[in-house]
N, C-alpha and C positions, 0 to 999 in steps of 0.2 A: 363454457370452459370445461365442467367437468363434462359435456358431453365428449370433448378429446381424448380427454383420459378413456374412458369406458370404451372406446371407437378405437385405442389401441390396444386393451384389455381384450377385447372382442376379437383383433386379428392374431393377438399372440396364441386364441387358442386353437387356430390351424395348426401348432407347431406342438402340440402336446409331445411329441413323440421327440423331443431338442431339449438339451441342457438349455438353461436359462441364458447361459452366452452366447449360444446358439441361435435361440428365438432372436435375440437383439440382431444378432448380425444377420440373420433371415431376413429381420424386418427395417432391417438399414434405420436402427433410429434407437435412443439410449435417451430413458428421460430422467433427469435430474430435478428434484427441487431445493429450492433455496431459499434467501431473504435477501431483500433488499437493502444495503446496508456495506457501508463503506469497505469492511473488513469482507464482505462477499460477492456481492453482486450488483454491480447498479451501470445507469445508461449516464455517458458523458454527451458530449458536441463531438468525439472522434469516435466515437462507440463503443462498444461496452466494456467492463474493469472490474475489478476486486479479485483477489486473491481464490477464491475458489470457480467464480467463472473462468478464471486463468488455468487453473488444473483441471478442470471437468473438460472444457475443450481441448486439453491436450489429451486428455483419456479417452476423447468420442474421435480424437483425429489415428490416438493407439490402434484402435481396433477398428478404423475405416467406417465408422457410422455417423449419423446426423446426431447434434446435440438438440433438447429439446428441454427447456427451462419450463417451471413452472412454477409462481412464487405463489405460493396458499396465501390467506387470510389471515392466520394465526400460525404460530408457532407451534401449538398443539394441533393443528390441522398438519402443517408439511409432516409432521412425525405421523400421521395415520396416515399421509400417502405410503410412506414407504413399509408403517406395520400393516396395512389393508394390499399392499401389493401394487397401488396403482403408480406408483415408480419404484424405479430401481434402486436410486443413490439417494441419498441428502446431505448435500454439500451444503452446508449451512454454517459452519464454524462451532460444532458441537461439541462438547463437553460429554469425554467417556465420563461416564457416574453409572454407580452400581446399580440405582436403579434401572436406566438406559440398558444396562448390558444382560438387565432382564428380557427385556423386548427385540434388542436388536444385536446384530453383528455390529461390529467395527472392521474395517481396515485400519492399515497401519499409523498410527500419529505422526505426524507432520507439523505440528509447530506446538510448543507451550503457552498458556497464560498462567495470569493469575487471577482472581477473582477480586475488583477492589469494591470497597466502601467510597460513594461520590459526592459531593456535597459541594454549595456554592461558597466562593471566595467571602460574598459579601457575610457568611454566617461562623462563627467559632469552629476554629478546629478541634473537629471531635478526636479523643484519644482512647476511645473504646467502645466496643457496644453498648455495656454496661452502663456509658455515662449519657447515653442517648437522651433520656429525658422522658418528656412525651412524645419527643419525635417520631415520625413513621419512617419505614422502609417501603418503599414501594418496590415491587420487581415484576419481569415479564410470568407471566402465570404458565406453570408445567416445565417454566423452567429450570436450567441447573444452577442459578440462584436461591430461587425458591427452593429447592431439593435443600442446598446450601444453609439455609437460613431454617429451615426444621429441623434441623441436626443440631445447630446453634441453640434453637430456641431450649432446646433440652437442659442445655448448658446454662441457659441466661434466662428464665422465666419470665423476665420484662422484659425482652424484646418485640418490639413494637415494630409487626409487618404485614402487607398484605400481597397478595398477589393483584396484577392488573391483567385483567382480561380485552383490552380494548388497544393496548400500546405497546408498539414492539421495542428493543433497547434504546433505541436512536432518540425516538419519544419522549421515554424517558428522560433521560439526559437532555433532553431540551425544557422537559417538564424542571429538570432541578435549575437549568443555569437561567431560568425563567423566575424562580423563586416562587413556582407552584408546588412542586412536591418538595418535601426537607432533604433524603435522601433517594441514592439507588444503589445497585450493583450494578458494576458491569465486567466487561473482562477488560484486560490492560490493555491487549490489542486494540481496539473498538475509541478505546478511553484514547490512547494516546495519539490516533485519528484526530478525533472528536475534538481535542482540547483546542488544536489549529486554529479553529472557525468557533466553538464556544468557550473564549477566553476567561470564563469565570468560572470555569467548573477548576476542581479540584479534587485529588486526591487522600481521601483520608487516611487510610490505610489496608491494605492485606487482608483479607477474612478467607483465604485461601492457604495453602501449598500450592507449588506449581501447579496444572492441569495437565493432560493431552487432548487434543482437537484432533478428528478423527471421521471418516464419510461414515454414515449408517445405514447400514445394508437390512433387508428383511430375515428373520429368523426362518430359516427353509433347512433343507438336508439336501438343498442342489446347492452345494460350492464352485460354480462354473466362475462365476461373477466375483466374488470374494476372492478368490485364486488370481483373476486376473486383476481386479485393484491389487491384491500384494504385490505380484509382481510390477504393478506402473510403479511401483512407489518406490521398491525397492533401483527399479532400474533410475529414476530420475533424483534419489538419494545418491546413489552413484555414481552417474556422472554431473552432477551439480545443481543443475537446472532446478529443484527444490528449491536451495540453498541462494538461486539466482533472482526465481520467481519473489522468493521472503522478501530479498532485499531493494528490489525493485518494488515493491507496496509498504515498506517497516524501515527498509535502512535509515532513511535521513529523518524518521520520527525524532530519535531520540536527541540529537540537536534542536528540540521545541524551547522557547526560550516565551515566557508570559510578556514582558516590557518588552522585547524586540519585537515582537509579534503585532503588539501593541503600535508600536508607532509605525513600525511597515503598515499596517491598516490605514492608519492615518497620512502615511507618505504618498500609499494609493489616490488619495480622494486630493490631497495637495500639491502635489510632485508631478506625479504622470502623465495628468494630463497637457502638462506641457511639452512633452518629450514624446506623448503617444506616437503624433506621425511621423515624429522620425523612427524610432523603434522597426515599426511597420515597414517603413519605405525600405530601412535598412536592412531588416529579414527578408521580404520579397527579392530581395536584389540580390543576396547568398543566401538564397532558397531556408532561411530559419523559419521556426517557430516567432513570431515575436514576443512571446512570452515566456519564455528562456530568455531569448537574449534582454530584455526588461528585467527579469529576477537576476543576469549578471552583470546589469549593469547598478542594480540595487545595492549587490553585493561590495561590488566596487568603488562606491563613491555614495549611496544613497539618494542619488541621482542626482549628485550635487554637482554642475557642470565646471567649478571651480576648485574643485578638489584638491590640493596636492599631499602627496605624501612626501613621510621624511630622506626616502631614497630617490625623490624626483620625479616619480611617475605622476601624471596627472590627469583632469579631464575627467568626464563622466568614465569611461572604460578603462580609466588609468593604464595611460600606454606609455610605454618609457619612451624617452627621445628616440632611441636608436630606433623601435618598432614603429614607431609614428611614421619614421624617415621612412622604411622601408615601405611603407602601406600608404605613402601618399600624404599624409595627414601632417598640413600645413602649421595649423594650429588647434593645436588640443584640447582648450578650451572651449572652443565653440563645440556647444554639444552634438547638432549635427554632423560637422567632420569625425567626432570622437567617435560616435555612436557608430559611423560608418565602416571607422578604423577596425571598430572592436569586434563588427560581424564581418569583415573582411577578413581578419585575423583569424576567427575561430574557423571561419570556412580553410581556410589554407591549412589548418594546421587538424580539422576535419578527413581532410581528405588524400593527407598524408599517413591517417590511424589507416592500421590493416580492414580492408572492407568486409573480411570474413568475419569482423566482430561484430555481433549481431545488435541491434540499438534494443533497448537504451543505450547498452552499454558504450559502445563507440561514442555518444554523445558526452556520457559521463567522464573518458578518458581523454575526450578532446577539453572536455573545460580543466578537467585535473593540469593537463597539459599545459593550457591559456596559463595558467595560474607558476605553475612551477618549471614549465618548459621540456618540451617535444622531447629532449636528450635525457633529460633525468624519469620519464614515464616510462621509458622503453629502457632504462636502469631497470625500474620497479618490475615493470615485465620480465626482466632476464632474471630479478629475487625469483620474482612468482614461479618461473618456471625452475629455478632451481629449489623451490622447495618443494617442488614435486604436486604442484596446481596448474591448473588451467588462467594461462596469463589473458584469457581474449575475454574471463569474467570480472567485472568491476567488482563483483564480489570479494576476489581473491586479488585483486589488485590491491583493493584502498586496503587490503590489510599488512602487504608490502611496502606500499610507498614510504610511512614511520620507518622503515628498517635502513631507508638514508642516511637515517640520520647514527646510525650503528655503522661504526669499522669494520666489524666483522663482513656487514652487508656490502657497502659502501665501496668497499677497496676492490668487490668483484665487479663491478660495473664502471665503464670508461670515462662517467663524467662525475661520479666520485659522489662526494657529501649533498644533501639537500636536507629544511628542514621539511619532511615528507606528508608530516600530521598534518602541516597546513593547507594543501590541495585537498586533503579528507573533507577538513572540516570546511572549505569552500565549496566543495561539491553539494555537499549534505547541507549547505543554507542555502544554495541556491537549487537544488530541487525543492527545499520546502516552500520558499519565495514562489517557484513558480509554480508550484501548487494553490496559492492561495492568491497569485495572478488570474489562474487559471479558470477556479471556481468565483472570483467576482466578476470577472468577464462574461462566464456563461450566465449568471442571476443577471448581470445588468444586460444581455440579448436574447435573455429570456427563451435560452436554444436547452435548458435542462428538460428532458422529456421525464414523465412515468410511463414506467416500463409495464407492456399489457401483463396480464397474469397466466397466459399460457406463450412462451414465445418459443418461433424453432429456428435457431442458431445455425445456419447453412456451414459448412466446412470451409470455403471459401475465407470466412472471417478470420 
């Protein structure tokens, strides 16, 4: 693998005589490294995802070149790719710190954390460093924890921490919610992934100020390359796409809920499988995912085919009379008709969103829709573009749809009042639902790959 590196170390120096933007677009290819790791880069069953694989391929597609991933060994390794030269970026989710800003450039920040203190449910909640005990800190080594935690220690003499040479964040945090290591650091972003799928970690508290996360570039006096990340960053602050990308990886985090979570686990293993081939049968036939439509039908009823609510909807999809009528669906009850109802539904009301909305988002505005209905969405849209946003981003949506329920908002759009919060917060349980559909489904077929540690990313993707 490093024989690739060096193999394109070797061809760049035909191009001595080329800014370093130059050599790259000479040599049709931009290598990036990274980590492995929910908040950046990892391989799914539809292929590959995270937040900064998501922006590196929009930067290699910017300037017309091959993306070319390389995940090192260590944390302190991807950092010598890029101080030794033998890549260009590292998109890693890195933390500007002063020390770092010895060594490297940064391009522009693009999202904040915070640093937290992590610890398991089953152990006291700690309320200080200070009250640690004998406890340890474990953290990733060369990291900007460790940085974090030598500054502290100045502060706090009995701090008790070490650095791990062997485990990267992820590790970690499985080492704590495992009840091998006492504590970690990690950052909030990462954390608030993570808790989804390890429901006993916990939060302790802040051993931070916000942060900024930032690509790192190598210390040269050729700006070709640093100029041009400014400008992607700047251009896709601009027109949104940032702001699109965040909320398509982070939006629906923060609706995490420990006991819902909990029992939707448990609903999986008890529930589903009696409903699984309809689900299927019923996606295949309006072309869904069935894993969407499973996480909204979760959301709906809990997959309870008996359901009723107090305004008379019922059935696993809780479809009201009048929508039943119109979709066919004789009786509601029977989960198979409902189930049918409820992806017939979404498709109809799917393919009536304007097609230039580009998916997720169209997906997300078709379930907002299912939920509050077709005429009050394209209300929200008319807010959204009156407040001088882009209505075709769910981003900029779910922050209008609330304003239904405001006169001010309300009286400019022709179908008036809605409570608006509530498609928000339906969306954002049912992307989380079918996030943790989606990761038990790939462990139980066993289609999760590891990803090789040099990989080259075709345009195509």
């Amino acid at each position: 693998m490093v024989s690739g590196i060096l193999l394109v170390a070797k061809i760049w120096s035909t191009f001595d005589n080329k800014n370093l933007l130059e050599q790259i677009k000479a040599n049709n290819e931009i290598i990036f490294v990274t980590r492995n790791n929910p908040t950046t880069y990892y391989e799914k069953a539809d292929g590959a995802g995270g937040l900064e694989f998501e922006l590196a391929k929009m930067f290699a597609d910017e300037l017309g070149v091959k993306l070319t991933l390389v995940i090192p060994e260590s944390l302190n390794d991807l950092l010598l790719q890029v101080k030794n030269g033998n890549a260009h970026i590292a998109a890693a989710g890195l933390t500007i710190t002063k020390q770092r800003e010895k060594q490297f450039r940064f391009g522009p920040a693009y999202q904040e954390i915070t640093e937290q203190l992590i610890y398991n449910a089953s152990q006291p909640h700690p309320k200080s460093l200070s009250t640690l005990d004998d406890a340890q800190i474990e953290v990733v080594a060369n990291s900007s924890h460790a940085e974090r935690l030598r500054y502290l220690e100045k502060l706090i003499p009995s701090l008790n921490w070490k650095e791990n040479f062997e485990s990267d964040s992820a590790e970690l945090l499985q080492l704590v919610s495992e009840g091998i290591i006492d504590y970690t650091v990690a950052d909030s972003n990462e954390v608030a992934l993570t808790q989804r799928s390890l429901l006993n970690l916990r939060i302790a508290f802040d051993i931070s100020e916000p942060e900024s996360l930032a690509w790192a570039l190598q210390k040269s006096d050729d700006n070709s390359l640093l100029l041009e990340v400014q400008k992607f960053f700047k251009k896709i602050k601009k027109n949104g796409e940032l702001n699109r990308i965040i909320e398509r990886n982070y939006g629906h985090v923060e609706a995490f809920d420990y006991v819902d979570t909990k029992i939707f686990k448990r609903h999986i293993i008890t529930r589903l499988p009696k409903y699984l081939s309809m689900f299927k049968s019923a996606a295949k036939k309006y072309n869904m995912d069935w894993r969407l439509l499973a996480a909204m039908g979760y959301q709906e009823s809990h997959w309870n085919p008996k359901a009723i609510s107090p305004t008379g909807v019922r059935g696993i999809m809780m479809l009201t009379q009048r929508t039943a009528k119109e979709l066919g669906v004789k009786n509601r009850l029977d989960p198979a008709s409902s189930i049918e109802g409820g992806a017939k539904y979404y498709n109809q009301i799917f393919k009536r969103i304007d097609p230039k909305i580009p998916d997720p988002d169209r997906s997300w505005m078709t379930m907002a829709a299912y939920n509050v209905g077709y005429a009050h969405l394209q209300g929200a849209r008319k807010i959204t573009r009156l407040r001088g946003k882009n209505d075709n981003l769910w981003y900029e949506v779910k922050k209008s749809l609330p304003l239904l329920a405001q006169k001010k908002w309300y009286k400019k759009t022709r179908y008036g009042y809605a409570r608006g919060w509530e498609p928000v917060q339906y969306v954002e349980n049912i992307r989380s639902y079918y996030d943790i559909i989606k990761l038990n489904d790939e462990e139980e077929n066993e289609t999760r790959t590891t990803p090789l540690p040099f990989i080259k990313i075709p345009n195509s993707i």
